[in-house]
C-alpha positions as CSV (number, residue, x, y, z in Angstrom):
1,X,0.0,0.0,0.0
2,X,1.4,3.5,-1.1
3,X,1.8,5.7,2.1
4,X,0.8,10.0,1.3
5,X,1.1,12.6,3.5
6,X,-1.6,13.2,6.3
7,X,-3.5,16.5,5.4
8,X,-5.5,17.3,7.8
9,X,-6.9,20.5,6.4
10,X,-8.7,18.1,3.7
11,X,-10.0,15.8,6.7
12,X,-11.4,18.8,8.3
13,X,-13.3,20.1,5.3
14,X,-14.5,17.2,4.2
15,X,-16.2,16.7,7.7
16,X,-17.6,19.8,7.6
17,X,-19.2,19.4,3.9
18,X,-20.6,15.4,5.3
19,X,-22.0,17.8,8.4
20,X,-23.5,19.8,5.8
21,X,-25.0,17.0,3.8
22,X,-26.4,15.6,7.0
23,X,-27.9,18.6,8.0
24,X,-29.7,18.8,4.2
25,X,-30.5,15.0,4.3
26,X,-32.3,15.8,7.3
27,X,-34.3,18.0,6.0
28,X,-35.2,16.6,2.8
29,X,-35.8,13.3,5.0
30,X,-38.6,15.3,7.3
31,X,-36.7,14.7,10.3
32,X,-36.2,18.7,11.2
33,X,-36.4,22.0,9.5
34,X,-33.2,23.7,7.7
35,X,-33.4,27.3,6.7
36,X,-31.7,27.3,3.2
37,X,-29.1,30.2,4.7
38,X,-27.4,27.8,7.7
39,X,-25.4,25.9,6.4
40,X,-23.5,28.8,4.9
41,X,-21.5,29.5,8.1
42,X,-21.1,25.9,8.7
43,X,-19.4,25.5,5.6
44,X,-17.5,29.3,6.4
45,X,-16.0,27.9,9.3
46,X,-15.4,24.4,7.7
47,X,-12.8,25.7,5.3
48,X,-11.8,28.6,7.8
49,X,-10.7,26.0,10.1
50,X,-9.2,23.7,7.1
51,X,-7.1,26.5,6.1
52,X,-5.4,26.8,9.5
53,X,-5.1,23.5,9.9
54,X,-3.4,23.3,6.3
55,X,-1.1,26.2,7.1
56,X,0.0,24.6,10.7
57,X,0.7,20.9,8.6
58,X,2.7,22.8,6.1
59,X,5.0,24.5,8.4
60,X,5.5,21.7,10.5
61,X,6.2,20.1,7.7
62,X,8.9,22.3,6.6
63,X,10.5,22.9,9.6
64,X,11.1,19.1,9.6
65,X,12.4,19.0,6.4
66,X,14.6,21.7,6.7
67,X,16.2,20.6,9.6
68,X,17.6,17.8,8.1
69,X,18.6,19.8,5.4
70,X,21.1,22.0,7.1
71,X,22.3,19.0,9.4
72,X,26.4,18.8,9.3
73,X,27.7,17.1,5.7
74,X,30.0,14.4,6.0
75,X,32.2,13.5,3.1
76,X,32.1,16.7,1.1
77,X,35.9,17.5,1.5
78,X,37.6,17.5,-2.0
79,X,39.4,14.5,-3.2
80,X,43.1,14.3,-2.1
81,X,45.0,15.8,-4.9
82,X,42.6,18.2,-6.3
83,X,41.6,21.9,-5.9
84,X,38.2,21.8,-5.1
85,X,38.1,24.5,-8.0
86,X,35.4,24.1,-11.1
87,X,36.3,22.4,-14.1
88,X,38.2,24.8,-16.6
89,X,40.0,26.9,-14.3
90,X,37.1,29.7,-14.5
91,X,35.9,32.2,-12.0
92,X,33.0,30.9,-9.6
């Protein structure tokens, strides 16, 4: 099975939209009343609150990666016997 990255701003809003389905369902079953208007700030603070979360995954995200980024090289010294400068003698 192929693993993916966790995103939990896409959990979040898609829980929200299921609520707001639900909440529809219900009232197309009979079982309450459902002003056509509320499940506008439902879905509002659905993808409010999937954007945060989003924002908070991605920088956590790449303060991890770049931490291993900038951990210590090993092995990058030149080769015995050479420069270290480019090929063709140039200017950097």
């Amino acid at each position: 099975m192929l693993r993916h990255e966790f995103q939990p701003g896409r959990l979040i809003a898609g829980g929200f939209f299921t609520l707001a389905g639900v909440v529809y369902a219900g009232d197309a079953g009979g079982l309450w009343e459902t002003p056509w208007f509320a499940v506008i700030p439902l879905v509002v603070v659905g993808l409010c609150l999937a954007g945060v979360a989003g924002m908070v995954a991605r920088s956590l995200r790449r303060r991890r990666r770049t931490g291993r980024d900038t951990a210590p090289a090993t092995g990058t010294a030149p080769a015995p016997g050479t420069t270290g400068a480019r090929p063709g003698g140039g200017p950097g």
